[in-house]
Each structure stands twice: as C-alpha cells, then as structure tokens.
C-alpha positions in Angstrom: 0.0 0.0 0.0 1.6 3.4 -0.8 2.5 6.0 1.6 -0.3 8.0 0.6 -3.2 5.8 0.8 -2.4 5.1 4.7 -3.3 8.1 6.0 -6.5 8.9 3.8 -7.4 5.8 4.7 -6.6 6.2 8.6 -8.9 9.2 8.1 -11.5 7.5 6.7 -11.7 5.4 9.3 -11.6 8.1 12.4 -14.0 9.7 10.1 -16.7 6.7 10.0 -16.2 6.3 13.7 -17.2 9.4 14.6 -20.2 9.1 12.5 -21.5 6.9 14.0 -24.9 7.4 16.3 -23.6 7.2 19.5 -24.5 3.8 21.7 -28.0 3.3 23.2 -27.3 4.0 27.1 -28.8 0.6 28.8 -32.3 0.9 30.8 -31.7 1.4 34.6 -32.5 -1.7 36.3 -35.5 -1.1 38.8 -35.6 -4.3 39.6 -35.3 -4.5 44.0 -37.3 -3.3 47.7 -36.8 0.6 47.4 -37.4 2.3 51.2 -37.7 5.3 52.1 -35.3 5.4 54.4 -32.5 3.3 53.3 -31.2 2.8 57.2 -34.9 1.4 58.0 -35.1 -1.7 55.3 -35.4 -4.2 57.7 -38.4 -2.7 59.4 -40.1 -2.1 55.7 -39.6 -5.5 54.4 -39.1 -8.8 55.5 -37.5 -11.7 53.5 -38.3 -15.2 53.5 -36.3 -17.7 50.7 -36.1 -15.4 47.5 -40.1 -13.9 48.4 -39.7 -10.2 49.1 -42.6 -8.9 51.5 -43.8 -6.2 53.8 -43.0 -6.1 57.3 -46.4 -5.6 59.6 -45.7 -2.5 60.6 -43.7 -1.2 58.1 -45.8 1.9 57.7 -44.6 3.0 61.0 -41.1 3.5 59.6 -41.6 5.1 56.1 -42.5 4.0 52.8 -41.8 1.1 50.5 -42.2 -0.9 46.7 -41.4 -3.8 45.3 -40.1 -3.9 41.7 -39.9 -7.6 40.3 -39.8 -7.3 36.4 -42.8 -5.4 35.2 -44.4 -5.5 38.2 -44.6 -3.6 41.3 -45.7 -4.2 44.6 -46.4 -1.7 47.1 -48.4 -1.9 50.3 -51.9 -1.6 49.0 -51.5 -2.1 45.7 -49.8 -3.6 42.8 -49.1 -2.5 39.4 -48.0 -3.7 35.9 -45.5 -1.3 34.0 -46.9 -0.9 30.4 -44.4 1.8 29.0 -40.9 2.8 30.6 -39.2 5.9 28.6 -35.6 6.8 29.6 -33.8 9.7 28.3 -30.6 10.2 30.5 -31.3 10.2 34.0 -35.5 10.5 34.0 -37.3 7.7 33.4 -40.9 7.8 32.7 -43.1 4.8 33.9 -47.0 4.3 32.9 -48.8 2.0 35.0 -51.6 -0.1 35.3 -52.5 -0.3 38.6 -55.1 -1.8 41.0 -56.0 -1.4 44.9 -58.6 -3.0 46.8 -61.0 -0.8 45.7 -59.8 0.6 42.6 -58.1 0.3 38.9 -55.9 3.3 37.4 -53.8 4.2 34.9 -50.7 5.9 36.5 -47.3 8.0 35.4 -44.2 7.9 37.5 -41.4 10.1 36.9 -38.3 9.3 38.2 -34.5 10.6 38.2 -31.8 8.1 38.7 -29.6 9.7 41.5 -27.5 6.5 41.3 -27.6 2.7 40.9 -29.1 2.6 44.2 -30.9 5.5 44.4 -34.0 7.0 43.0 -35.9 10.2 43.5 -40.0 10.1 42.4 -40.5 14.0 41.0 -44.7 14.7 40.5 -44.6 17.1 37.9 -48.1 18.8 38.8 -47.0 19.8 42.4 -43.5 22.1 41.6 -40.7 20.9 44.6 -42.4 17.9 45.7 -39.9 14.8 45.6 -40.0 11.4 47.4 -36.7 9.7 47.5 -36.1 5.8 47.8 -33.0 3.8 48.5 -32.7 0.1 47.0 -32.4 -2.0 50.1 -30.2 -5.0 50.3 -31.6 -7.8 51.8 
C-alpha cells in the first residue's frame, strides 16, 4: 500500500467512527425493595427464601415498593408497568395499577440519582420529591 493511501485511509476510518450514532445508554435496572429510608429496610420489608414482602408495621417507619420485572408491589396495591421511557437520567413509567378498591392508569417520573438511588418528582406539584433507596436484603 503506498504512503499515501495510509493516511486517507486512517482518516476515513476516524472519520466513519465518529459518524456513528452514539450507543444506546442501557435501561436502569428497577428491579429491588426501594425504602424510604434506606437505614430502615429491615423494618419495611421482610425476606423469606427469595419472596420479598412487607414487614407488619412497616408503615410505621416510612415507605416502600417492590419492583420484580414489570411488576410492582407496594403496600396496598400492585401494578404492571406498560411503558418505561428513559432519556438520560429521567425515566418515565405508565402503570396499570389496581387497589382493593380501585383500577388506574398511572405516570411515575423518576430521576436516577445512582444505581441505588432513586428520586420520584410529581410534575403537577412544583418541589415535591419522594426519594427511595434500593435495600439489600
């Protein structure tokens, strides 16, 4: 190959790299018990085998979910994620979700803070912020 074609060539090729669309950040994995209180997961939740569940009084020391997949359990009432929507660090989650005495549609927003940390923002009430801490159990 002649002198000249290397670096044209070389060129090219830092050329078509930089082209390219950048990579697809991966989804944030939800999946976990998120407290309110990190320090006070063992009050919030109890653990027996792999089953994740809610301590009796856990309502006494904050609050709590379960995130298993699609799903996600909190005290009085579950829900089945039907959209997720990431763009950086906010994540958009619509819901399907049921209590005891009730079916909704709802739309959590949500800013990664870290892999174990997430902070719930409701758009409709300006400052208002719930944070959660993934417990390890």
């Amino acid at each position: 190959m002649s002198q000249f074609c290397r670096p044209v060539l070389a060129s090219l090729a830092l050329f078509g790299a930089l082209a390219l669309p950048p990579a697809q950040a991966s989804n944030f994995e939800l999946s976990g018990a998120w407290s309110s209180d990190g320090s006070l997961c063992s009050r919030v939740f109890t653990k027996k085998g792999n089953k994740v569940g809610f301590a009796e009084l856990s309502d006494l020391y904050g609050s709590g979910f379960v995130i298993n997949g699609n799903q996600i359990r909190g005290k009085s009432a579950r829900c089945t994620i039907t959209s997720r929507k990431q763009d950086g660090d906010n994540l958009e989650l619509s819901a399907a979700c049921a209590s005891a005495i009730m079916h909704q549609g709802v739309t959590f927003k949500l800013k990664v803070v870290d892999d174990n940390q997430i902070t719930r923002l409701f758009p409709d009430i300006p400052g208002m912020t719930l944070s959660y801490t993934r417990c390890k159990l």
